[in-house]
C-alpha positions in Angstrom: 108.2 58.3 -240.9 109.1 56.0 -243.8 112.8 54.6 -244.0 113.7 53.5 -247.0 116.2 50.5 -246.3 118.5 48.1 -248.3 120.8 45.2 -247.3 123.7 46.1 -245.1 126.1 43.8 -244.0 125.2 41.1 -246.5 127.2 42.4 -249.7 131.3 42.4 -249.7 131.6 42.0 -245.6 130.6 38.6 -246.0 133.9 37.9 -248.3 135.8 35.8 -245.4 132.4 34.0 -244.4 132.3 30.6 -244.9 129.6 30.3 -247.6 128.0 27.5 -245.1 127.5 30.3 -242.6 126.5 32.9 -245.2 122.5 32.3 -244.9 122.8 32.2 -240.5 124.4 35.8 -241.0 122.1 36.8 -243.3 119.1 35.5 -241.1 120.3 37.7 -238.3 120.2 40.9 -240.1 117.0 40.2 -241.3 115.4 39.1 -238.3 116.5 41.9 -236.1 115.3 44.2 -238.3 111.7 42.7 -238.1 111.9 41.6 -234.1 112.4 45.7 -233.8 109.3 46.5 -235.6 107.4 44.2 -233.8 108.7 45.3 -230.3 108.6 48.9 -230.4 107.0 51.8 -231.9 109.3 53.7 -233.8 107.3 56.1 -234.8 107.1 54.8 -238.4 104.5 54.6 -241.4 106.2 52.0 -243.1 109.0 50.5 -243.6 110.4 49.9 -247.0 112.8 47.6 -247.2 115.0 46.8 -250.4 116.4 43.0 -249.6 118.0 43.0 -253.0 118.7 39.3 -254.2 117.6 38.1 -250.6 113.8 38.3 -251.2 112.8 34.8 -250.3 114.7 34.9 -247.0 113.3 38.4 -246.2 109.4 37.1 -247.2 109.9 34.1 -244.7 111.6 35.6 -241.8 108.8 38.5 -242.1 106.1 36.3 -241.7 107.5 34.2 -239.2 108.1 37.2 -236.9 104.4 38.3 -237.7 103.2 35.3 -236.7 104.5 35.9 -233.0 104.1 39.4 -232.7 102.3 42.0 -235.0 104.3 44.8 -236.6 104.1 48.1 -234.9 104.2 50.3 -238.9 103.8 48.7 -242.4 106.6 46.8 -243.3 107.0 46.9 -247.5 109.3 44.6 -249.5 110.3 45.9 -253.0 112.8 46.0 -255.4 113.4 49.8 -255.9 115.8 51.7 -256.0 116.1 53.1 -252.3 117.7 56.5 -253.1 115.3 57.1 -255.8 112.4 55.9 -253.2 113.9 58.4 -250.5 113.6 60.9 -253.3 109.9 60.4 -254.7 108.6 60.4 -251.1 110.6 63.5 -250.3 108.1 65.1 -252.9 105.4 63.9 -251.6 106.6 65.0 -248.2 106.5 62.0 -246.4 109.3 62.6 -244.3 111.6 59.8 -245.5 114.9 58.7 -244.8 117.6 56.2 -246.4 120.2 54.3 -244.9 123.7 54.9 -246.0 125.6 51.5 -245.1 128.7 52.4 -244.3 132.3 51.2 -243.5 133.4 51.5 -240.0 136.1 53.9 -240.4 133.7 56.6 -242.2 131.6 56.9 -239.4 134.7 56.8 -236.8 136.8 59.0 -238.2 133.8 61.4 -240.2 134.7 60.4 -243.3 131.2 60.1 -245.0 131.4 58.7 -248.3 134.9 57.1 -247.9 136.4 56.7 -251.3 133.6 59.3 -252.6 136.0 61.6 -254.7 138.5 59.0 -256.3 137.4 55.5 -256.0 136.4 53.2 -258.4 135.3 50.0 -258.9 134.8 48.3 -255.3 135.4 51.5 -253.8 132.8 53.6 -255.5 129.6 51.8 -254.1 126.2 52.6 -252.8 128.4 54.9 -249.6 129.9 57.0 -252.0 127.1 57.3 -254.5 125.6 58.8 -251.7 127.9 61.3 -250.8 128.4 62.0 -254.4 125.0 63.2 -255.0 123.3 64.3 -251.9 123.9 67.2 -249.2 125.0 64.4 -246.7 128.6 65.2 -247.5 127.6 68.3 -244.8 128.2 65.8 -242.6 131.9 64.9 -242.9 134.4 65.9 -240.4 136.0 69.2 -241.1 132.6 70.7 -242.4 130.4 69.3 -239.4 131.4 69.9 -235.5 128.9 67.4 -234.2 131.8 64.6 -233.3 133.3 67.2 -230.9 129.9 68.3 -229.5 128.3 66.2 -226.5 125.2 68.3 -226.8 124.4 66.6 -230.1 125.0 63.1 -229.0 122.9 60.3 -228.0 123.3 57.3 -226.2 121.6 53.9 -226.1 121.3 50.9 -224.3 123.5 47.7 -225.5 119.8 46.0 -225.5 116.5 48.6 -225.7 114.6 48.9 -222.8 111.4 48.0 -225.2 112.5 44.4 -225.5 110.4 42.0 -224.4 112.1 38.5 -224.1 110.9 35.5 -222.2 114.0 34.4 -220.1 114.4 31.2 -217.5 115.9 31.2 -213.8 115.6 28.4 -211.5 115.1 28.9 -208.0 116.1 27.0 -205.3 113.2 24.5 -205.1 114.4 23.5 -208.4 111.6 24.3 -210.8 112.2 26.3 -213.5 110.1 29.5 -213.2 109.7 32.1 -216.4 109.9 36.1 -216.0 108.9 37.8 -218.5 111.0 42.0 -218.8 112.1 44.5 -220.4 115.5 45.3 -219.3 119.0 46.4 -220.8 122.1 44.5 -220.9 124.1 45.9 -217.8 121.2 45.2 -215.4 120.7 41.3 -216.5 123.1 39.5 -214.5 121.4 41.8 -211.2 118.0 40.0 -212.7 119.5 36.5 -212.8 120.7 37.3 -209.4 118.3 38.3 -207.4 115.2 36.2 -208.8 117.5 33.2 -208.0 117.9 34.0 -204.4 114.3 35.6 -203.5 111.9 33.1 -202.6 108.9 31.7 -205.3 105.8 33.6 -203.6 102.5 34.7 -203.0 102.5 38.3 -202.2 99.9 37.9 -199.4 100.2 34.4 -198.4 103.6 33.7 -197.5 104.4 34.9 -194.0 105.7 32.0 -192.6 108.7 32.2 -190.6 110.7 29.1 -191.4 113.5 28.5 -188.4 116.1 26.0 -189.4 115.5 22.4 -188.7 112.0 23.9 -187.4 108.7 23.7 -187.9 107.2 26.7 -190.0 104.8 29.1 -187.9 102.5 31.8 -188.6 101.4 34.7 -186.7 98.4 35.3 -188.3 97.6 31.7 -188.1 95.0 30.1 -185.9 95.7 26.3 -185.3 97.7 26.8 -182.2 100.6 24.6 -183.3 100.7 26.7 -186.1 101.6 30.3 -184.9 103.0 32.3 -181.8 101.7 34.6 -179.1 101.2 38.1 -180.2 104.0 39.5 -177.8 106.5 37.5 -180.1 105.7 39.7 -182.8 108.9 41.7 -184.2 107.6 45.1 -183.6 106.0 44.4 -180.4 110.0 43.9 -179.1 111.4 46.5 -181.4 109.0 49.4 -179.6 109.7 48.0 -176.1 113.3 48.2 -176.7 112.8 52.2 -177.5 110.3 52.6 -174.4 106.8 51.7 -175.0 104.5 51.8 -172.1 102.7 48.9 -171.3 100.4 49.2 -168.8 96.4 48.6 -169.6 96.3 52.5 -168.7 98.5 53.4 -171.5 97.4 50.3 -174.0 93.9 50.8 -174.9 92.3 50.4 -178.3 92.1 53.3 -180.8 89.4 51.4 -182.7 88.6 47.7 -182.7 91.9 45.6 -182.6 94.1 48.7 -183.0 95.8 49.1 -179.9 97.6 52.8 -179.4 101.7 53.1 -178.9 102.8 55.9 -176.6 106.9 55.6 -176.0 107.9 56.9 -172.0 109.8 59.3 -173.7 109.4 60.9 -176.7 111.4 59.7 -179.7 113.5 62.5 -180.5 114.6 62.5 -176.8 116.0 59.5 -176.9 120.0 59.1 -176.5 121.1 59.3 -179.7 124.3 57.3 -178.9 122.6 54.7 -177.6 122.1 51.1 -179.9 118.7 49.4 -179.9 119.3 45.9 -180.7 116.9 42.8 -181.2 118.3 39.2 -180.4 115.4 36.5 -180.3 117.3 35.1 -177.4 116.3 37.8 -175.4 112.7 37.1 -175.6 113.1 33.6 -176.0 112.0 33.3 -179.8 115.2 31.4 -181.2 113.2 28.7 -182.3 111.5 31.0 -183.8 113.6 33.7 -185.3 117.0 31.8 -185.1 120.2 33.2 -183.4 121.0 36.3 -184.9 120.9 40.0 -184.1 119.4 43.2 -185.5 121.0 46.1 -184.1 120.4 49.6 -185.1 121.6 53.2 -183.3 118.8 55.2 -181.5 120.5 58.3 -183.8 119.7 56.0 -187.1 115.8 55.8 -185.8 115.2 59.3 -185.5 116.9 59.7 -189.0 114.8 57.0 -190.5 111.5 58.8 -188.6 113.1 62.4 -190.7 112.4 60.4 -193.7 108.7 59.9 -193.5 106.9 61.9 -196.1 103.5 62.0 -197.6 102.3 63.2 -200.6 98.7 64.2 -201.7 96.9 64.0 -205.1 97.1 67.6 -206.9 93.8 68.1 -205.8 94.1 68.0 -202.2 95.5 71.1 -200.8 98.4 70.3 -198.0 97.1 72.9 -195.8 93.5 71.4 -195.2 95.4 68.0 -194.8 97.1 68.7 -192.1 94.5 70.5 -189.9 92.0 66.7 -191.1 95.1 64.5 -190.0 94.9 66.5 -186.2 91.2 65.4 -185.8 91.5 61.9 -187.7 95.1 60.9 -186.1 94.0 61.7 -182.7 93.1 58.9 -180.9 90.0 60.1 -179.1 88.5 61.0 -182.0 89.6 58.0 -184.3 86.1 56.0 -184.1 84.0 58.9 -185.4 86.0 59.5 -188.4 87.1 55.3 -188.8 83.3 54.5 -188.4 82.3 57.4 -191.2 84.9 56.9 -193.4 82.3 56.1 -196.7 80.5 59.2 -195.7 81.1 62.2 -197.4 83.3 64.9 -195.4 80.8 67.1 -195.3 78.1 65.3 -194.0 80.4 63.9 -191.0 78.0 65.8 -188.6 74.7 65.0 -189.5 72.0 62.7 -187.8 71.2 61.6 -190.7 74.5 59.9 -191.5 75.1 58.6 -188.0 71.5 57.0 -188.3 72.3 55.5 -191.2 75.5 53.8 -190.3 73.6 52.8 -187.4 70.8 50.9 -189.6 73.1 49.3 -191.2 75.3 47.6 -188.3 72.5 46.3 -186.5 71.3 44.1 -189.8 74.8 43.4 -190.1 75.3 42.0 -186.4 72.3 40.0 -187.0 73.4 38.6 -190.1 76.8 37.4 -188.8 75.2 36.3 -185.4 73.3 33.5 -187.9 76.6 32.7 -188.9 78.2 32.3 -186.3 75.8 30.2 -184.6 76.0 27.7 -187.9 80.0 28.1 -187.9 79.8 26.7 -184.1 77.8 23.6 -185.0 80.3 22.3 -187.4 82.6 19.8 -186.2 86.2 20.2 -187.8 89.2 17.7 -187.4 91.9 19.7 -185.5 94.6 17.7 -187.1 92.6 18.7 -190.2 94.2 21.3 -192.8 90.5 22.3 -192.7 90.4 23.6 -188.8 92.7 26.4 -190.0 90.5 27.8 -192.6 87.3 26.9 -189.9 88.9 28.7 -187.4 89.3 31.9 -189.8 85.6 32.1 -190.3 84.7 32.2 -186.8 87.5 34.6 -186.5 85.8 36.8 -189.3 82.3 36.5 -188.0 83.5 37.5 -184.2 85.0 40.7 -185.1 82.2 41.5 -187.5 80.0 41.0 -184.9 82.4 43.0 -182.2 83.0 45.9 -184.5 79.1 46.2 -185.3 78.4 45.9 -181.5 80.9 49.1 -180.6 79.0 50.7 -183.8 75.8 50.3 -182.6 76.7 51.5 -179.4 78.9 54.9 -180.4 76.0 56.0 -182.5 73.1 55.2 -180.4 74.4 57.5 -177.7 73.7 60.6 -179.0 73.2 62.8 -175.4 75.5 65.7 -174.7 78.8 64.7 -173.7 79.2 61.9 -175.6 82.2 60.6 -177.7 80.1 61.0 -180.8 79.3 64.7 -180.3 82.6 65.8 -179.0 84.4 64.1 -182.4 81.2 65.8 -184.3 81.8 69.0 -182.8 85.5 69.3 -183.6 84.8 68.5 -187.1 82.1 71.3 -187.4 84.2 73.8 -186.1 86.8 72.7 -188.2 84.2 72.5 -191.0 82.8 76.1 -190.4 86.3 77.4 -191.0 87.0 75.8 -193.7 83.8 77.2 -195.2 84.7 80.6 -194.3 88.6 80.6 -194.9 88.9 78.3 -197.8 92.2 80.0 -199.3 93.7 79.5 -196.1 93.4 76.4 -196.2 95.0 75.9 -199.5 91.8 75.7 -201.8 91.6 77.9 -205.0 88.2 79.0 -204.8 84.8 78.2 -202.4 83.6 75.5 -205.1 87.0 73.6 -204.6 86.6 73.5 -201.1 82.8 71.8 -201.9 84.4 69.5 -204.9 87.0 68.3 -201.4 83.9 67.6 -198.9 82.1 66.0 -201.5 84.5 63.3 -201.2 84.5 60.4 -198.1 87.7 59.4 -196.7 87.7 56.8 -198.4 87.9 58.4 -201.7 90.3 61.2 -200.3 92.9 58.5 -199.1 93.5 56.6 -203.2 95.0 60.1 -203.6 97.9 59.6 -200.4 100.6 57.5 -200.3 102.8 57.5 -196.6 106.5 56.7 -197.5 109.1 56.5 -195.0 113.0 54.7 -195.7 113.4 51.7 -193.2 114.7 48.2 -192.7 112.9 45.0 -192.3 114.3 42.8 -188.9 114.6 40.0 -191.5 115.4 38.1 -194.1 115.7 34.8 -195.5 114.5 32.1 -198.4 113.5 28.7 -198.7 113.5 26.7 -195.2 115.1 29.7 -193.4 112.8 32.9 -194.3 111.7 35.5 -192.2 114.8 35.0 -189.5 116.0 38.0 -187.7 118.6 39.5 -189.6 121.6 42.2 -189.6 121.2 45.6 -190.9 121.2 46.0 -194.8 123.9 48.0 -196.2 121.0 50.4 -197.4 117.7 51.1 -196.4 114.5 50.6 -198.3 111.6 52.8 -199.3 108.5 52.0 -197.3 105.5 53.0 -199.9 102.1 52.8 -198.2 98.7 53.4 -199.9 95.1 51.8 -200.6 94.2 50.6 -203.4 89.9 51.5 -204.4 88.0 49.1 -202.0 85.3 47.0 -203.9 85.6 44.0 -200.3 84.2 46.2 -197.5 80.6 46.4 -197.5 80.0 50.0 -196.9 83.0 51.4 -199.2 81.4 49.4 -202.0 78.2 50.6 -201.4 80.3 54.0 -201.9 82.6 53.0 -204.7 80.2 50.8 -207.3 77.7 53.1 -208.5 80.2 55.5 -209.8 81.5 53.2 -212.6 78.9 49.9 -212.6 75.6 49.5 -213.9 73.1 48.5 -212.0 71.3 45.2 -212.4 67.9 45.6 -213.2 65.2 44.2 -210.4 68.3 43.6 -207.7 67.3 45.2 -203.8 68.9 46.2 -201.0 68.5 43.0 -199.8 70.7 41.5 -202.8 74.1 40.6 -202.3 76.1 43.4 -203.0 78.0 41.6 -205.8 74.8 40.9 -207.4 73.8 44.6 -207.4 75.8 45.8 -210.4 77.5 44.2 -213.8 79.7 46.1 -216.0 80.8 49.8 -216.6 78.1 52.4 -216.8 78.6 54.8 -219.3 81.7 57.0 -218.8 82.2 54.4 -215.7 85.7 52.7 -216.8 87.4 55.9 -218.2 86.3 57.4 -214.7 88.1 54.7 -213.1 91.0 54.5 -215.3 91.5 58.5 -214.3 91.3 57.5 -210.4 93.8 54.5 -210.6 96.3 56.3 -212.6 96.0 59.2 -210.4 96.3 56.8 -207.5 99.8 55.4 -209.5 101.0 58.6 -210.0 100.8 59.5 -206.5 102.6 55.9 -205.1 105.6 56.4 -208.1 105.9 60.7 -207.1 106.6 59.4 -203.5 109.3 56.9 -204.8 110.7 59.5 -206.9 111.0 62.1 -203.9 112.3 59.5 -201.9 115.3 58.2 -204.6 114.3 55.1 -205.4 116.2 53.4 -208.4 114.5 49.4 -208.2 110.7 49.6 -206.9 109.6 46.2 -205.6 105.6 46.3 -206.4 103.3 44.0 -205.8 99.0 44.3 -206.5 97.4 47.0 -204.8 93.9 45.8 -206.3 92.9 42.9 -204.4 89.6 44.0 -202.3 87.2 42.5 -205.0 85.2 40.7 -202.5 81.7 42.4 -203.8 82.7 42.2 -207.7 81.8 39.8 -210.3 84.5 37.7 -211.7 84.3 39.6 -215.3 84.0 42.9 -213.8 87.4 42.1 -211.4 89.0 40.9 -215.0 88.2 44.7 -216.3 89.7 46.5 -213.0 92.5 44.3 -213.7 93.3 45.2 -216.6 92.9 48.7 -215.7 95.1 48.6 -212.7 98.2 46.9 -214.6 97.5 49.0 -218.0 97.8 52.7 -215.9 101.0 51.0 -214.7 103.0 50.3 -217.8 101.2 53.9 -218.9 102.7 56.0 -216.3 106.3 54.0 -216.8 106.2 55.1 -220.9 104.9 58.6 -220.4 107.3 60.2 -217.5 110.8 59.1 -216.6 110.3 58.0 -212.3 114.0 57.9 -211.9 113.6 54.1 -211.8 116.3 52.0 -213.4 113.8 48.8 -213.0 110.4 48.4 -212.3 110.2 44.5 -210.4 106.5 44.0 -210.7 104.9 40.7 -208.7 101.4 40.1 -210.6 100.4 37.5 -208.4 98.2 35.0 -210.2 97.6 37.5 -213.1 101.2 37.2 -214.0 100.3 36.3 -217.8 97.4 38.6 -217.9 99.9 41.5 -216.7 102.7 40.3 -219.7 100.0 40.2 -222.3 98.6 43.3 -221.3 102.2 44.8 -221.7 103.0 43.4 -225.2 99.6 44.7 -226.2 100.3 47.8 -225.2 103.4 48.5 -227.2 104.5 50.7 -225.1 108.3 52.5 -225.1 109.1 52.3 -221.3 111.6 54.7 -219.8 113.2 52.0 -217.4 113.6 48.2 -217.0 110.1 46.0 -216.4 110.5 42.7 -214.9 107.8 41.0 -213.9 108.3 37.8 -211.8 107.0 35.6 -209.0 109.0 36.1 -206.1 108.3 37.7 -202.6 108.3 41.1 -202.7 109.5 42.0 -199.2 112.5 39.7 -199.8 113.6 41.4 -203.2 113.8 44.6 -201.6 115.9 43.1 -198.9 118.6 41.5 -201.3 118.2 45.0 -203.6 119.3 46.6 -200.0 121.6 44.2 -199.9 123.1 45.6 -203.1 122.8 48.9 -202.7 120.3 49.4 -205.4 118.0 51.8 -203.6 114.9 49.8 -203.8 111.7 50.5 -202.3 108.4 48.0 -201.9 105.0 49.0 -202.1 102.6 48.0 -199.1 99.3 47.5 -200.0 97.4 49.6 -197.1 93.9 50.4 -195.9 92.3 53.4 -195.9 92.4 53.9 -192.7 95.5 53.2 -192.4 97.1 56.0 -194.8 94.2 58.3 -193.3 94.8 57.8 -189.5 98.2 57.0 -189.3 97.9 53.9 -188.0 100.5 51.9 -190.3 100.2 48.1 -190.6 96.9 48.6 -188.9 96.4 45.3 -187.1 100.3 44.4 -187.1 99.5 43.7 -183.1 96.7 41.6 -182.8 95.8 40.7 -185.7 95.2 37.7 -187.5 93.6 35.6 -190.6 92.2 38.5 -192.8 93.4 40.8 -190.4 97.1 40.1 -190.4 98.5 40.4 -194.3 101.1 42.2 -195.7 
């Protein structure tokens, strides 16, 4: 806990040194010692340090280090006498300790103390005074075994994991972009590497598929110039190629804009010898995609579908999972529990909750029905960047209004027979087992069961994350991104899971009381972001337990599924009913649980390649604030997410990439929700 130090390297090893170089070398001791003590937590008092005639040097180089980054212990300068220091705090027991400075061979060869029984002059110095009078001659070879014993060795990085340096790359549109990591020597050229050829990028913007000496489309665009028809869409090919049916009577909608996929013939059916392969010339997308060819065996596919796995909060038993994911993956059941997803479990079959969700979609449809009326009478340039973003609100307002209308209509048909009370009563038979078999189902006791129901989906699904090892079709940077592409030499690590959803009107009527305060004199009439302005008490504690919890799941399911180089991106974005200051707070919280759970638990991950988006600098000063000691690399750049994982593939570094989902999503099974049809807010990553 307190080291007592004194100058090593700086007294007779400096003999063949040119005296012009003397004060550079003696700078870098110095400095080292103090950038340490400002990076990392040592688990130090203080530190006393004896700089002998180099005082002045030691005074300035101390301050100027403080003056970037505060000390992590005490840091003393004195002129003591170390060994005697070591000695008085021994007494006190303060857990001391005192450098011995050493010549190479006697810690090579286990001579401590050297010359310690016949030298004299310069060969009885401060190494063999030690020896001479102190119980550290028990370590010399011959007395000691621990240079043959493995068990008793440790090793370290060339460069700790702790350090945080400020390092420059330029990418190819020739700016020069900073990263700020953590990461150790061996790893640094794989850094330099791969942030030079993944693309500079907005995690959620940058979708474009860039054809060379072609124009750059969309599919989530609007402006028809601008994007492709829906059939053009990767997937859409991919599960034609393995047998999807087609036909209206086979393609109907599992909720608003999510059609369903039924193959001919069951996957693991399939003739494993057979190759599925994905050429944009087939479909006539090489303008699009360019000219070459994904091909991957049928045998490979039904590995890759072996692969999927999902893990579950510790509170959530597996049993009672399973039997929920039957009702809520079924597709003629989907709307009741998509539509009731803010509700709590247990109140799924009540009147009252159906009533309620009615109320509310009828003021919503004629809200957005005013809007969309006003939206229509504004003329918009089509050769206007504007039209784009015009076309999106009409967009946003017509499905509103289309998902309200089908709302309205489930729950207003309430007679026997109906979808609503066929869903309802498979859910209260499921319900009344539960109640009466509840260790069956996995739970510990009845009152765990009730803690479970208490719960909405919604809240259930921030404790699931889906993770499955695949490939993407593409790959690509700069003018040529997002063209169809061979297989990678390895596959990457799928990780899908929600985030907590503050954007979605009824899942923050759910979410905001529990860690907001309410604003004084605001209705139910308010806007919802108005309603509430900063943590209630116990409120951001609360939160901070869900979100790590929520982290803890997503890194488990990389763990389990052997990923080395996690490509991450935010998870937090659905602020759209927060104030700015309160988003600021779950910010900080959401990047803080992070850098937490990577100093607390070894993941198995060699480097963490976090994308903060715009909070990029928030994220590194929240990091250096911390002070924490990770257990692997953290990098945090600016470059597309997708596209890391794909050149980490392309190494062989086992990466993985983290997929921001929905709820329902992760809770129905319906991965990449509106990957089909969607577009504007509805087609993301």
């Amino acid at each position: 806990r307190n080291p007592s130090m004194l100058p090593m390297g700086l007294g007779v090893f400096l003999f063949n040194v040119n005296k012009a170089d003397h004060d550079g070398v003696k700078e870098a001791y110095f400095s080292a010692q103090f950038e340490l003590l400002s990076e990392e937590d040592w688990g130090f008092e203080t530190y006393w340090l004896n700089p002998a005639q180099h005082l002045p040097l030691a005074k300035k180089l101390m301050k100027d280090q403080e003056a970037i980054s505060s000390y992590k212990c005490n840091v003393v300068l004195h002129n003591r006498d170390a060994k005697f220091l070591a000695v008085e705090m021994a007494k006190q027991r303060m857990k001391p300790g005192v450098l011995n400075p050493s010549d190479c061979i006697a810690v090579m060869q286990g001579l401590i103390g050297y010359y310690w029984e016949i030298g004299r002059g310069d060969r009885y110095v401060g190494e063999e005074d030690f020896a001479v009078t102190s119980t550290g001659i028990l370590a010399r070879c011959g007395i000691s075994e621990v240079y043959t014993d493995t068990s008793r060795m440790v090793v370290v990085p060339t460069s700790d994991d702790s350090v945080l340096q400020e390092m420059e790359y330029r990418s190819e549109f020739h700016c020069v972009e900073k990263c700020l990591f953590s990461i150790s020597e061996q790893t640094a050229w794989r850094v330099a590497e791969l942030l030079e050829i993944s693309n500079t990028a907005n995690p959620f913007s940058r979708m474009d598929v860039a054809p060379r000496n072609g124009d750059r489309v969309n599919a989530g665009r609007f402006v028809e110039s601008k994007t492709f028809h829906p059939s053009l869409r990767l997937a859409y090919q991919f599960l034609l190629r393995i047998g999807r049916l087609t036909t209206s009577e086979h393609i109907t909608e599992v909720v608003e804009g999510v059609p369903d996929v039924v193959l001919e013939t069951p996957l693991h059916k399939l003739c494993s010898s057979d190759n599925i392969s994905l050429s944009a010339s087939d479909f006539d997308a090489a303008h699009i995609y360019g000219t070459r060819t994904f091909t991957i065996s049928v045998d490979e596919i039904k590995e890759l579908e072996r692969t999927t796995r999902i893990v579950l909060g510790s509170e959530i038993p597996k049993e009672f999972y399973t039997e929920l994911a039957k009702l809520s993956t079924n597709s003629e059941y989907a709307q009741f529990f998509s539509y009731l997803r803010s509700c709590p479990l247990k109140e799924l079959g009540s009147c009252e909750s159906w009533n309620s969700v009615l109320g509310f979609e009828k003021v919503r449809r004629n809200n957005t029905l005013k809007e969309l009326e006003r939206l229509r009478q504004v003329d918009v340039n089509p050769e206007d960047d504007a039209q784009d973003d015009h076309l999106w609100d009409i967009y946003v307002s017509e499905t509103t209004i289309r998902n309200s209308t089908r709302q309205i209509s489930y729950f207003s048909d309430q007679e026997d027979g109906s979808l609503l009370l066929k869903a309802a009563g498979k859910w209260n038979a499921l319900l009344s087992r539960l109640r009466r078999f509840p260790r069956r189902f996995g739970f510990r006791e009845p009152a765990h069961l009730e803690s479970i129901l208490s719960f909405s989906l919604t809240e259930l699904c921030t404790s699931v994350c889906v993770s499955q090892h695949g490939y993407y079709f593409v790959d690509g940077t700069g003018e040529t991104m997002n063209q169809i592409a061979p297989l990678t030499p390895d596959t990457v690590v799928f990780l899908s899971a929600p985030g907590l959803d503050f954007c979605t009107d009824s899942t923050t009527r759910l979410e905001m009381p529990k860690y907001f305060e309410p604003v004084e004199g605001t209705t139910e009439q308010s806007e919802l972001h108005a309603r509430y302005k900063g943590f209630k008490e116990g409120g951001e504690e609360l939160l901070r337990k869900r979100v790590k919890n929520l982290y803890r799941v997503i890194f488990t399911s990389a763990k389990i599924q052997g990923v080395r180089n996690p490509s991450m991106l935010p998870i937090d974005a659905s602020f759209g009913n927060m104030r700015m200051e309160d988003q600021e707070a779950v910010t900080k919280i959401y990047f803080s649980t992070q850098f937490e759970l990577l100093s607390e638990e070894d993941w198995g991950f060699e480097t963490y390649w976090l994308n903060p988006f715009d909070d990029r600098s928030k994220a590194s000063r929240i990091l250096q604030e911390m002070r924490i000691s990770s257990k692997c690399n953290i990098v945090l750049h600016n470059r597309d997410p997708m596209l890391l994982a794909t050149e980490m593939a392309n190494h062989c570094m086992k990466s993985g990439v983290l997929i921001p989902s929905s709820c329902a999503s992760v809770m129905q099974g319906s991965i990449g929700t509106y990957w089909e049809i969607g577009c504007g807010h509805r087609y993301t990553r």
